[in-house]
Chimera marker file (.cmm) of the C-alpha trace (Angstrom):
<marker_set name="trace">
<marker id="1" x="16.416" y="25.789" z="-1.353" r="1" g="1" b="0" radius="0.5"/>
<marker id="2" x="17.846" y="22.153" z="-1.181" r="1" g="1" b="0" radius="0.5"/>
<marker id="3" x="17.313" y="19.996" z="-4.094" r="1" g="1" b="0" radius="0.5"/>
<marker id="4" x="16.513" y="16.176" z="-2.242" r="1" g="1" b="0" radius="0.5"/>
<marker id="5" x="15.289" y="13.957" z="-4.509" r="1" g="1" b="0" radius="0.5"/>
<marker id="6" x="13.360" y="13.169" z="-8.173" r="1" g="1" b="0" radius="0.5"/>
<marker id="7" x="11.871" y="10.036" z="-8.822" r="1" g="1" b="0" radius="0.5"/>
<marker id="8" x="9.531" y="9.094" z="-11.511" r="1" g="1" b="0" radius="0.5"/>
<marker id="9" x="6.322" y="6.659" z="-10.834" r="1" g="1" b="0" radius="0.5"/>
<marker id="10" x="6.423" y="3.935" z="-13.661" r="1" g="1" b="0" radius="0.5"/>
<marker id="11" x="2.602" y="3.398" z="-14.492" r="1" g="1" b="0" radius="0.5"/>
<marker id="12" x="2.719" y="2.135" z="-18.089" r="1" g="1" b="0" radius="0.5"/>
<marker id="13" x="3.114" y="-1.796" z="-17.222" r="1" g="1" b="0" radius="0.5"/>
<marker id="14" x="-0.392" y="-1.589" z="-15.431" r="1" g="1" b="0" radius="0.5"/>
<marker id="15" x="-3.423" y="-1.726" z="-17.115" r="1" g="1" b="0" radius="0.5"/>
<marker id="16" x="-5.867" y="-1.382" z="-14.624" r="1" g="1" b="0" radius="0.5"/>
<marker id="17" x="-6.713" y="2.914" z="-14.162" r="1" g="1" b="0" radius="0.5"/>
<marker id="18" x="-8.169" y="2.306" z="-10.788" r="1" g="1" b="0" radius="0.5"/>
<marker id="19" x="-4.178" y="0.470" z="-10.016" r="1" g="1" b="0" radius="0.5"/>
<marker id="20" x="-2.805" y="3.329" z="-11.110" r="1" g="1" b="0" radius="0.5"/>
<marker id="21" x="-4.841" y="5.715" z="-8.947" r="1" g="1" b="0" radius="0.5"/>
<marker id="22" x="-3.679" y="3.801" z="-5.710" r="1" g="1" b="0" radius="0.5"/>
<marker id="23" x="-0.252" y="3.526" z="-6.776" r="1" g="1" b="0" radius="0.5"/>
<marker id="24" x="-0.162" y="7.554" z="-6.942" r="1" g="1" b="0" radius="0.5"/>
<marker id="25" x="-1.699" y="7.675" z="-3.604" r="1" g="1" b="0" radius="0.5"/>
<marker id="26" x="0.417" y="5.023" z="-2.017" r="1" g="1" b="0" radius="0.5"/>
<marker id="27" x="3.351" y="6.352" z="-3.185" r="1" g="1" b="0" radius="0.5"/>
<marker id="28" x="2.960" y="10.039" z="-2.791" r="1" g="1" b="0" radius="0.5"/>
<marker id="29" x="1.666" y="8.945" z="1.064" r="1" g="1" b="0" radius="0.5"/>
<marker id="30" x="5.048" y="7.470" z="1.260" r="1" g="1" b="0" radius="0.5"/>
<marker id="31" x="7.002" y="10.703" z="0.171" r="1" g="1" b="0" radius="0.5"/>
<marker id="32" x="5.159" y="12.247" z="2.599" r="1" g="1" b="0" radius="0.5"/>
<marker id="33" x="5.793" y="10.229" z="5.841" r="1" g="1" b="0" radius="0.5"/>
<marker id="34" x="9.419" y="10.269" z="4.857" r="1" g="1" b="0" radius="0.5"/>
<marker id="35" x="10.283" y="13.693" z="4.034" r="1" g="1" b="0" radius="0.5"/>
<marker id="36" x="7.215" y="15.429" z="6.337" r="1" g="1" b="0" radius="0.5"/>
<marker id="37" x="7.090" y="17.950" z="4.003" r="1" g="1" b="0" radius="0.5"/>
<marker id="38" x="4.768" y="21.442" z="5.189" r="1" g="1" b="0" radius="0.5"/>
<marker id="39" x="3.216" y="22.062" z="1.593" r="1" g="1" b="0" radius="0.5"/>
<marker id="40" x="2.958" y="20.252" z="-1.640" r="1" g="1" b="0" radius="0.5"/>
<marker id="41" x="2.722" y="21.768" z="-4.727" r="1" g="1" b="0" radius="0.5"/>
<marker id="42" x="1.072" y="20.286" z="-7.716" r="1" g="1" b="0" radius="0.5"/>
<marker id="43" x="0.562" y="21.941" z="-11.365" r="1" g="1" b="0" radius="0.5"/>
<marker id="44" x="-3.149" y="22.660" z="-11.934" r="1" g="1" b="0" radius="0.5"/>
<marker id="45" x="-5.264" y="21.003" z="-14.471" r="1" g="1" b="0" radius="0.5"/>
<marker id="46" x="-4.537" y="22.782" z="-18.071" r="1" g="1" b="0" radius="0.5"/>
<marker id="47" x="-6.928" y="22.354" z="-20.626" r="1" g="1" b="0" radius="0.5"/>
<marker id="48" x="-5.860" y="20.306" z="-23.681" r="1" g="1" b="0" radius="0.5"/>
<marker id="49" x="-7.647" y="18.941" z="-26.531" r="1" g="1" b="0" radius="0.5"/>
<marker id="50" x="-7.388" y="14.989" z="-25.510" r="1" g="1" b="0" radius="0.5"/>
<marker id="51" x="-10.528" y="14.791" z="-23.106" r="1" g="1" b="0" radius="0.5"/>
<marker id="52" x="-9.637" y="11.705" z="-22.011" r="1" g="1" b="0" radius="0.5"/>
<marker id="53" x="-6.106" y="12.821" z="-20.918" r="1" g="1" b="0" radius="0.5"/>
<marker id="54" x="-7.614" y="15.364" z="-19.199" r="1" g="1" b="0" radius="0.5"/>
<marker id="55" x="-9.517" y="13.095" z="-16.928" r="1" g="1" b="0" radius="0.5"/>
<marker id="56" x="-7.202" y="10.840" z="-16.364" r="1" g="1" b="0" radius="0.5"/>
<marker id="57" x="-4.673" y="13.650" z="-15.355" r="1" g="1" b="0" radius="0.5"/>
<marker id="58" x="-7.223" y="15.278" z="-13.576" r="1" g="1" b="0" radius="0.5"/>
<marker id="59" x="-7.744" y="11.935" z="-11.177" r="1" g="1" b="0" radius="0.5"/>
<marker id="60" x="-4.135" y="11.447" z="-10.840" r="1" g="1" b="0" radius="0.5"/>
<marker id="61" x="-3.459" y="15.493" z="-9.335" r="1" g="1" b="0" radius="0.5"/>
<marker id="62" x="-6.542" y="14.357" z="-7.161" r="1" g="1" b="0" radius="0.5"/>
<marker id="63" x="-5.139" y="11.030" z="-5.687" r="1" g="1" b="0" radius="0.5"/>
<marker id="64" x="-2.209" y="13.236" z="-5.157" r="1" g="1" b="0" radius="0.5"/>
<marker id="65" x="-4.146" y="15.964" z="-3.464" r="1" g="1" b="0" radius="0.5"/>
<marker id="66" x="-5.742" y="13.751" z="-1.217" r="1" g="1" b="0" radius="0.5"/>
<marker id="67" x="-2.807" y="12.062" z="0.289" r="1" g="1" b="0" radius="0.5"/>
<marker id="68" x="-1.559" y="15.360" z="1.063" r="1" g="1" b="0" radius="0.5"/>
<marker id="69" x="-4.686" y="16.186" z="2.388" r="1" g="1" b="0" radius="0.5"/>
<marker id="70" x="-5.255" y="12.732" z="4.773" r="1" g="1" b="0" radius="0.5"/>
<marker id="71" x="-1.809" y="13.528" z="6.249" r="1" g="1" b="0" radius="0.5"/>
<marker id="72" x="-2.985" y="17.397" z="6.876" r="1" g="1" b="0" radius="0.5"/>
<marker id="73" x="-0.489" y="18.632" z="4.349" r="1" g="1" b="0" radius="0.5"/>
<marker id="74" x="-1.737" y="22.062" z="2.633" r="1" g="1" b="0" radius="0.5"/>
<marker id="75" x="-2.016" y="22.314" z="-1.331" r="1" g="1" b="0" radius="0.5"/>
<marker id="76" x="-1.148" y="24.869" z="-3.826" r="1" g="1" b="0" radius="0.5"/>
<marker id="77" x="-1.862" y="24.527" z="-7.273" r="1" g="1" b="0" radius="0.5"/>
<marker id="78" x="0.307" y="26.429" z="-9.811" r="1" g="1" b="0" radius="0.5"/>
<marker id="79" x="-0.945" y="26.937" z="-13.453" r="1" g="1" b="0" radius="0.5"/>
<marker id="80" x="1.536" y="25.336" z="-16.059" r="1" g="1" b="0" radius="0.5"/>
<marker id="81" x="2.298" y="29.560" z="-17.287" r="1" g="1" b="0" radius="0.5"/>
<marker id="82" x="2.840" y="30.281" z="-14.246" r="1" g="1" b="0" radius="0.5"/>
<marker id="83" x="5.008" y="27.439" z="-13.156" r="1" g="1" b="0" radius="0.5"/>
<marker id="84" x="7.193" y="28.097" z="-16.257" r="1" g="1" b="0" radius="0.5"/>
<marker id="85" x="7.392" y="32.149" z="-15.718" r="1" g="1" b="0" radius="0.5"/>
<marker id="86" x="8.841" y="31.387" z="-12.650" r="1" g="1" b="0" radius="0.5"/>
<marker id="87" x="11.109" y="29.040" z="-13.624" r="1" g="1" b="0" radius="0.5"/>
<marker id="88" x="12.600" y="30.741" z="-17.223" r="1" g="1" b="0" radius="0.5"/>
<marker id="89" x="10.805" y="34.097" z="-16.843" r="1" g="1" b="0" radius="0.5"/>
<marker id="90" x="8.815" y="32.967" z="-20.231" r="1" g="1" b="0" radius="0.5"/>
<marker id="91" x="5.038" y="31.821" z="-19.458" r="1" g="1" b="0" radius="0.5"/>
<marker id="92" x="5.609" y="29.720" z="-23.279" r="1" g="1" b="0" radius="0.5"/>
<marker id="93" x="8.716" y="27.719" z="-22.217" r="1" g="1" b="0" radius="0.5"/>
<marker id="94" x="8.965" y="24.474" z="-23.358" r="1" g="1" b="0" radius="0.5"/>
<marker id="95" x="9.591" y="21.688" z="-21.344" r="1" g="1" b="0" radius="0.5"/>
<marker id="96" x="13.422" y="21.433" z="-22.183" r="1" g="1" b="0" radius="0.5"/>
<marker id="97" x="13.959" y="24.862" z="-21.513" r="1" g="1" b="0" radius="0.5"/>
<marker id="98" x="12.481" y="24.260" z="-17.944" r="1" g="1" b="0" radius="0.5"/>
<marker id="99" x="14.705" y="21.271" z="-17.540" r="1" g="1" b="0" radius="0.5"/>
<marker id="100" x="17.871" y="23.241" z="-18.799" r="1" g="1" b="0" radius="0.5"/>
<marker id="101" x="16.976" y="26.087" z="-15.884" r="1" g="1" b="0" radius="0.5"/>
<marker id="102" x="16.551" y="23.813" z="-13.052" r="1" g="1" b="0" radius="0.5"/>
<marker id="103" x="19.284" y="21.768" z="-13.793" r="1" g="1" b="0" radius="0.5"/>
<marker id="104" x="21.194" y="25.047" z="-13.645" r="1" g="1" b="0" radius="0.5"/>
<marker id="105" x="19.298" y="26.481" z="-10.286" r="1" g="1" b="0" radius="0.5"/>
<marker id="106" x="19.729" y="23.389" z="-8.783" r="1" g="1" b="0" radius="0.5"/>
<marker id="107" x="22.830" y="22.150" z="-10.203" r="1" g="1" b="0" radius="0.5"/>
<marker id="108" x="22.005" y="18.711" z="-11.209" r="1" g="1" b="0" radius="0.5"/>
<marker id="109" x="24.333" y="16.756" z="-12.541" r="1" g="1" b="0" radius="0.5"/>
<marker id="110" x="22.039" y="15.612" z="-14.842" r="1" g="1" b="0" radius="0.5"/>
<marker id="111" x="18.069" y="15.107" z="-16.097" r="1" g="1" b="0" radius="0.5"/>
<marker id="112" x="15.591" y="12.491" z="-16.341" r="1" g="1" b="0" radius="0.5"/>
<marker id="113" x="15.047" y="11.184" z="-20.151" r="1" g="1" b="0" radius="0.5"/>
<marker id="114" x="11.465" y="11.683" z="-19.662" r="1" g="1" b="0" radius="0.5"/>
<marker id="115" x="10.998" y="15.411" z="-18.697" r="1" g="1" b="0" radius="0.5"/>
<marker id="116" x="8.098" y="14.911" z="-17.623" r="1" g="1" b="0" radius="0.5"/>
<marker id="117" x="9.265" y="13.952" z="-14.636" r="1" g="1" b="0" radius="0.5"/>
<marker id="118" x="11.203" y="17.587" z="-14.046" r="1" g="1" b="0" radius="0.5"/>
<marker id="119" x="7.103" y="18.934" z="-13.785" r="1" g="1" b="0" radius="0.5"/>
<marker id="120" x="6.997" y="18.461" z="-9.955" r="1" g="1" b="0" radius="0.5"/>
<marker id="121" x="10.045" y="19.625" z="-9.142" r="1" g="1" b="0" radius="0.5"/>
<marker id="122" x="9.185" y="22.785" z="-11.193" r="1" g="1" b="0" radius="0.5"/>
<marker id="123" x="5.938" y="23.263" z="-9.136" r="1" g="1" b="0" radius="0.5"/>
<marker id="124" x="8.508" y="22.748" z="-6.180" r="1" g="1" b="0" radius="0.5"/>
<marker id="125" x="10.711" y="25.477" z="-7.080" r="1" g="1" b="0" radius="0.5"/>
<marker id="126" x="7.851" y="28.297" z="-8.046" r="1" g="1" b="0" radius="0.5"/>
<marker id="127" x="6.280" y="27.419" z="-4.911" r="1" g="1" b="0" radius="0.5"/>
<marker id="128" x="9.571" y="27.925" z="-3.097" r="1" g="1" b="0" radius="0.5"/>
<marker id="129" x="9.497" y="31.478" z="-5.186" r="1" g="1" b="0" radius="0.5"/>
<marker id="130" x="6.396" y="31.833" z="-4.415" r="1" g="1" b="0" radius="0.5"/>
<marker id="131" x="6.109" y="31.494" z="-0.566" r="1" g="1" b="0" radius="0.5"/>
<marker id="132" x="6.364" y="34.622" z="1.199" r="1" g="1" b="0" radius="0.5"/>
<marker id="133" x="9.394" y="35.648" z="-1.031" r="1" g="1" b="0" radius="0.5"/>
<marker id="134" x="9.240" y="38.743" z="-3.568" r="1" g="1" b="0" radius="0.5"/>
<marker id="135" x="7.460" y="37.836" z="-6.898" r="1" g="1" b="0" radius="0.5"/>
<marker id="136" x="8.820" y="36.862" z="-9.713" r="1" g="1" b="0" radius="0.5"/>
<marker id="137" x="8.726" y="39.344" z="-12.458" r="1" g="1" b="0" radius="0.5"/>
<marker id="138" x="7.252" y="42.282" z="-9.799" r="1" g="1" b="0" radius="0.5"/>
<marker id="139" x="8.986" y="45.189" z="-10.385" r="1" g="1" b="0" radius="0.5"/>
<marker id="140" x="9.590" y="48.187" z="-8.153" r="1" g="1" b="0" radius="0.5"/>
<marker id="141" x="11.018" y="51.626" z="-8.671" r="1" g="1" b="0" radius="0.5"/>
<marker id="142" x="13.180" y="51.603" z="-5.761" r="1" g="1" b="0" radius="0.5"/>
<marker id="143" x="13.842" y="50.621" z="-2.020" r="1" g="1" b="0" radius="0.5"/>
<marker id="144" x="11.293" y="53.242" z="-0.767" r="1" g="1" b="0" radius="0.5"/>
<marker id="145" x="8.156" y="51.545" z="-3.536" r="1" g="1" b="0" radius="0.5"/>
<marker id="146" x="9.272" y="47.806" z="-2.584" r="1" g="1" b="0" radius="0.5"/>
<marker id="147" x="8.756" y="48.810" z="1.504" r="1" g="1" b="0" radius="0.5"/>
<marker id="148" x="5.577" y="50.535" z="0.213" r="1" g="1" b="0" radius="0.5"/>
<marker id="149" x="4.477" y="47.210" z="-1.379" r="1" g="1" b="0" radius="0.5"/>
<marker id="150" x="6.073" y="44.615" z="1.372" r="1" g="1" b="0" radius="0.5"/>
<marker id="151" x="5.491" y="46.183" z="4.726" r="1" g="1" b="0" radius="0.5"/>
<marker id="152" x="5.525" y="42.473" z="6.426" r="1" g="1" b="0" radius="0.5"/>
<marker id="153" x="9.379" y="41.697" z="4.760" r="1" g="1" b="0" radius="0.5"/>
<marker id="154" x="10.711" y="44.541" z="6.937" r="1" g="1" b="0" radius="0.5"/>
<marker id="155" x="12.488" y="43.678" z="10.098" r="1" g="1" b="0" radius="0.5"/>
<marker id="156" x="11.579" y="46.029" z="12.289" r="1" g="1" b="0" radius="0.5"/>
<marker id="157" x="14.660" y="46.298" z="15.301" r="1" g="1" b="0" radius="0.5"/>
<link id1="1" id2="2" r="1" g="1" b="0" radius="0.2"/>
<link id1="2" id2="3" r="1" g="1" b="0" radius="0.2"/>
<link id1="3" id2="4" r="1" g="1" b="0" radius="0.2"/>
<link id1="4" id2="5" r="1" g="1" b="0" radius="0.2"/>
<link id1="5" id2="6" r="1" g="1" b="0" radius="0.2"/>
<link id1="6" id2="7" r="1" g="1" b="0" radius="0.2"/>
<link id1="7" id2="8" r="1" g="1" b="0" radius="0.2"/>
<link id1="8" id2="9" r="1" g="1" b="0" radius="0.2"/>
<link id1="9" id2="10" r="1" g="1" b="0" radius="0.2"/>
<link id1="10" id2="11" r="1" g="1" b="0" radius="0.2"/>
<link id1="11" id2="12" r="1" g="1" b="0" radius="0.2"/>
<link id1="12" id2="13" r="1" g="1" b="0" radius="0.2"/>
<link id1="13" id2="14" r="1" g="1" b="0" radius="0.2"/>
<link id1="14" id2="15" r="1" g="1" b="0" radius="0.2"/>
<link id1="15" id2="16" r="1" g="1" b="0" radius="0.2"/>
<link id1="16" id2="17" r="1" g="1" b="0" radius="0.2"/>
<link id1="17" id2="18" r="1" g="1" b="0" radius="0.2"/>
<link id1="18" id2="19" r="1" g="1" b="0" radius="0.2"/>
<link id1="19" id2="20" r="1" g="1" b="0" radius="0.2"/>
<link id1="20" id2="21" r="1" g="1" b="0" radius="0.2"/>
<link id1="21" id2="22" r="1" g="1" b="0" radius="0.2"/>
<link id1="22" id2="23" r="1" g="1" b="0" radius="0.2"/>
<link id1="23" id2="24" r="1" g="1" b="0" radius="0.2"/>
<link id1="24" id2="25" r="1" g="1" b="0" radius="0.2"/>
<link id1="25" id2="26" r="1" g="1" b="0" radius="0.2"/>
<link id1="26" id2="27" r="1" g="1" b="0" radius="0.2"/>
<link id1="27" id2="28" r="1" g="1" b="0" radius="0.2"/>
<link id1="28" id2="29" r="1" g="1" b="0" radius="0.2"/>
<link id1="29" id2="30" r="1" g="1" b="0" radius="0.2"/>
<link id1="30" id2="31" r="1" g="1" b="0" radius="0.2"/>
<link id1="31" id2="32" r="1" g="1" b="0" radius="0.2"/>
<link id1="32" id2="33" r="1" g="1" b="0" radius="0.2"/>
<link id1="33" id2="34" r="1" g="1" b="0" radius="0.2"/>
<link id1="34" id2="35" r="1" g="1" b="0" radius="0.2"/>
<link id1="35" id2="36" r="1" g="1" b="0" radius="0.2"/>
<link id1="36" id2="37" r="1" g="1" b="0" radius="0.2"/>
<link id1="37" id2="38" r="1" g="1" b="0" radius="0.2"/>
<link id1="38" id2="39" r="1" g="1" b="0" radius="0.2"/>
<link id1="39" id2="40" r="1" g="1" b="0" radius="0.2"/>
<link id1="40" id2="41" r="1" g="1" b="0" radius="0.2"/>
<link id1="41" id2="42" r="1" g="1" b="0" radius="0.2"/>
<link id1="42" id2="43" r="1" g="1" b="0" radius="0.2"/>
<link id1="43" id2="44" r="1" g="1" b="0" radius="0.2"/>
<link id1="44" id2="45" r="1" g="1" b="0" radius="0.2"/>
<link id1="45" id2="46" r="1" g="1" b="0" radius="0.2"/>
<link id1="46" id2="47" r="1" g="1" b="0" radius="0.2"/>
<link id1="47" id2="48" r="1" g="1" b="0" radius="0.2"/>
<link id1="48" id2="49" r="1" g="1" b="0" radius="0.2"/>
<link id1="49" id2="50" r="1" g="1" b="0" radius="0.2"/>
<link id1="50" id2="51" r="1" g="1" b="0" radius="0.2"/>
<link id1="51" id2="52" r="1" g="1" b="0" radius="0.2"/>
<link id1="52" id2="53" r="1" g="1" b="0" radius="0.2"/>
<link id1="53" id2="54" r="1" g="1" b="0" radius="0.2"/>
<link id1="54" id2="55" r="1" g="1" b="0" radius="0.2"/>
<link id1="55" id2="56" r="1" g="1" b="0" radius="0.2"/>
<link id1="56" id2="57" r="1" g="1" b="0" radius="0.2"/>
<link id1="57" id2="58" r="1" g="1" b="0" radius="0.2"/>
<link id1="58" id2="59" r="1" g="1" b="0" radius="0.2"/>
<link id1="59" id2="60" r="1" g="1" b="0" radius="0.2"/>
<link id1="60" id2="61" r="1" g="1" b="0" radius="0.2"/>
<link id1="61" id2="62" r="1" g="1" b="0" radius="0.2"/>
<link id1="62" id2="63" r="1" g="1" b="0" radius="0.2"/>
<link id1="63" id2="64" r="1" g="1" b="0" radius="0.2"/>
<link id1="64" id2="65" r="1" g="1" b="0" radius="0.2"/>
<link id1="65" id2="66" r="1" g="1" b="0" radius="0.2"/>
<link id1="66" id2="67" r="1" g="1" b="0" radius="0.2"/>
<link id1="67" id2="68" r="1" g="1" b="0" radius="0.2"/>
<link id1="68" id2="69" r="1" g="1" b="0" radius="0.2"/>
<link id1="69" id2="70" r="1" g="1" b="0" radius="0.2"/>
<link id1="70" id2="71" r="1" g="1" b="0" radius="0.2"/>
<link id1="71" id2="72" r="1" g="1" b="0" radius="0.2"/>
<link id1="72" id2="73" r="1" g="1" b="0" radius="0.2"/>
<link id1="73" id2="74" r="1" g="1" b="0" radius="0.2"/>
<link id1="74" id2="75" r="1" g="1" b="0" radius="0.2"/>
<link id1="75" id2="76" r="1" g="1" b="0" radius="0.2"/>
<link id1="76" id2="77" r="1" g="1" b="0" radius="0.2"/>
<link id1="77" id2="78" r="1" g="1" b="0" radius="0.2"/>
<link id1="78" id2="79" r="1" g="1" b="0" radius="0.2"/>
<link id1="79" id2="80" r="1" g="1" b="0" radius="0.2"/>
<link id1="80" id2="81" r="1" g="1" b="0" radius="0.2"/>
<link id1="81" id2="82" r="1" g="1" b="0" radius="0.2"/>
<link id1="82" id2="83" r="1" g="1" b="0" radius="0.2"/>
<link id1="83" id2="84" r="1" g="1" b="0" radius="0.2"/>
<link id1="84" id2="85" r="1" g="1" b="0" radius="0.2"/>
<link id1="85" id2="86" r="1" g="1" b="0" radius="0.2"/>
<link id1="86" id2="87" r="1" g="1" b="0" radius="0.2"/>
<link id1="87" id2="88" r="1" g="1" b="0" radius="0.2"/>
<link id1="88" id2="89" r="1" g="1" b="0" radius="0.2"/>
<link id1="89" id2="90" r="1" g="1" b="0" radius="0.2"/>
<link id1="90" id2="91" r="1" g="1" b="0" radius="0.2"/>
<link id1="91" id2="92" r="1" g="1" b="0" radius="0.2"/>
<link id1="92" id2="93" r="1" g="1" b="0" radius="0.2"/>
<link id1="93" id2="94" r="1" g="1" b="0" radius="0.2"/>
<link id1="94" id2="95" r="1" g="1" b="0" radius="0.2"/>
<link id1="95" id2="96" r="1" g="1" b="0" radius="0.2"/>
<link id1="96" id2="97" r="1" g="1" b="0" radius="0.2"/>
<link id1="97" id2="98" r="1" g="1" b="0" radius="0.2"/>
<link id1="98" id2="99" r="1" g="1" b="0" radius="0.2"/>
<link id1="99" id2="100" r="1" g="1" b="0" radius="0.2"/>
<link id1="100" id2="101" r="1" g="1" b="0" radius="0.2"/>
<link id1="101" id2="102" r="1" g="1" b="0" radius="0.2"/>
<link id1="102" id2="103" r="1" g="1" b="0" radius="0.2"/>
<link id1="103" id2="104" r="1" g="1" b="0" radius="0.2"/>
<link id1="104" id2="105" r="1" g="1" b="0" radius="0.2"/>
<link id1="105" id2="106" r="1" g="1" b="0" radius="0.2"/>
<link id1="106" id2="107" r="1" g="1" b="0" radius="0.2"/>
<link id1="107" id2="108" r="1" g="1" b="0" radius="0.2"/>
<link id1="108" id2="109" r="1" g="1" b="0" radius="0.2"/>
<link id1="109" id2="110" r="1" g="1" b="0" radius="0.2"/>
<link id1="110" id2="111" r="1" g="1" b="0" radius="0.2"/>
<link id1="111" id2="112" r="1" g="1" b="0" radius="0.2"/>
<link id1="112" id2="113" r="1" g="1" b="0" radius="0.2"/>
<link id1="113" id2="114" r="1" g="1" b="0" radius="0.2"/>
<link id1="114" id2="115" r="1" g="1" b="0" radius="0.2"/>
<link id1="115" id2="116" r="1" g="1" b="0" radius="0.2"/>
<link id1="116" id2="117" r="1" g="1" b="0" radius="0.2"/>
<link id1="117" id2="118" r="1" g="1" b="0" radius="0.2"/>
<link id1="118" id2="119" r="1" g="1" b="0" radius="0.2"/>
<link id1="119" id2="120" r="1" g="1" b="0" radius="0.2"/>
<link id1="120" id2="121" r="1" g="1" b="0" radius="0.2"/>
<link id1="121" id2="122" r="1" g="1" b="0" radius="0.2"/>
<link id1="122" id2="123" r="1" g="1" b="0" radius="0.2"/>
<link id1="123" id2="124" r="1" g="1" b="0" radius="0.2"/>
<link id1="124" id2="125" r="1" g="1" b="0" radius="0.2"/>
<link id1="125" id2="126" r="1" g="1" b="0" radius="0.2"/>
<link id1="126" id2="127" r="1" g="1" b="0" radius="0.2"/>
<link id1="127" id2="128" r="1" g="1" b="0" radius="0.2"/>
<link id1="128" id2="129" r="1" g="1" b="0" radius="0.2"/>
<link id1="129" id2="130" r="1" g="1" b="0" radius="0.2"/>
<link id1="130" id2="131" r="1" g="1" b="0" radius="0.2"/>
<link id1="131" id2="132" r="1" g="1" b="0" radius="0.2"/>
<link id1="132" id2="133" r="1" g="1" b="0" radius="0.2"/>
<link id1="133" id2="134" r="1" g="1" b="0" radius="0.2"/>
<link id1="134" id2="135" r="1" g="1" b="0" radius="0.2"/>
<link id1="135" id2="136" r="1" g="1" b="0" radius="0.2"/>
<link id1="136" id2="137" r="1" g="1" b="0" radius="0.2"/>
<link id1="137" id2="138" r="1" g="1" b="0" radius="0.2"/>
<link id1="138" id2="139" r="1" g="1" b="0" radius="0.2"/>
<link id1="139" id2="140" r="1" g="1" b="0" radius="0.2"/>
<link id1="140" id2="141" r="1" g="1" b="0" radius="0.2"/>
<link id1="141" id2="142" r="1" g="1" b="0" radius="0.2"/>
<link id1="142" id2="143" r="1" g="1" b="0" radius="0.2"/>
<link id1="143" id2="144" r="1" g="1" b="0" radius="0.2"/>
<link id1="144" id2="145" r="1" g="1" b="0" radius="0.2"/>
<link id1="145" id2="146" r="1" g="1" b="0" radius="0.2"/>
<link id1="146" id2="147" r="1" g="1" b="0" radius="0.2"/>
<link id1="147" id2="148" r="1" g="1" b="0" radius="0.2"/>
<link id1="148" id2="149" r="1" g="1" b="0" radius="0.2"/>
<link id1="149" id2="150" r="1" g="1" b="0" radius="0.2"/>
<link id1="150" id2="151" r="1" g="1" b="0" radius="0.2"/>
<link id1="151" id2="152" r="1" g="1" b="0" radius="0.2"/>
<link id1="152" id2="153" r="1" g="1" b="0" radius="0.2"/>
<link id1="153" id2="154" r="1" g="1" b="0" radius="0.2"/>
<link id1="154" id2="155" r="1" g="1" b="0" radius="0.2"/>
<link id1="155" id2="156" r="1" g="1" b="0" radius="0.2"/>
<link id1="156" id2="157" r="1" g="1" b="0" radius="0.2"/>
</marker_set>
């Protein structure tokens, strides 16, 4: 795992939603014709109790979703509990506490003031753990139950 880059889209000095919503495209269909990524991982809708933040992070993760989708780019979605458990082992964490772990997984020098910008990059990583790799938090009584469990991780010579 290679940490690349973390950016954060500025959208407050726009009033316009529908701006917004082409801004996220445009700029996530730039990401992807420059890093030609083979997945994208985005952190599914939760359900809060601001309706109208829901929508309009709803239509954002679809712009997103789209442009991955017009450049043939496959999408996982990762709940927020599940994002976190793979990140601090604790489905609760709070947003600092995910920061503080991938700083220290990915040894960053340092963090974005707004950590909401470290949410991507956490859907990143547990999709990383999450690809073909053992899961997080499985646990197996031995060598003999984790070949039971994973005949396709054995190489066979």
């Amino acid at each position: 795992m290679t940490f690349l880059q973390l950016n954060e889209l500025q959208l407050q000095k726009y009033e316009d939603p529908y701006v917004k919503l082409k801004l996220i495209f445009e700029r996530t269909i730039e990401l992807i014709d420059t890093w030609h990524p083979d997945e994208i991982a985005i952190e599914a809708p939760f359900f809060g109790k601001n309706v109208q933040s829901m929508l309009k992070l709803g239509r954002a993760q679809g712009v997103a979703m789209a442009a991955g989708l017009s450049r043939e780019v496959p999408v996982t979605e990762y709940s927020p509990k599940k994002i976190k458990m793979a990140i601090t082992g604790n489905g609760n964490a709070s947003k600092e506490q995910v920061a503080a772990m991938l700083k220290s997984l990915l040894s960053l020098k340092s963090l974005p003031k707004n950590l909401d910008a470290t949410d991507g990059l956490a859907a990143a990583v547990c999709h990383f753990y999450n690809s073909g790799k053992v899961e997080i938090g499985k646990s197996y009584s031995g060598w003999e139950a984790f070949v039971k469990q994973n005949p396709g991780k054995l190489n066979k010579q």
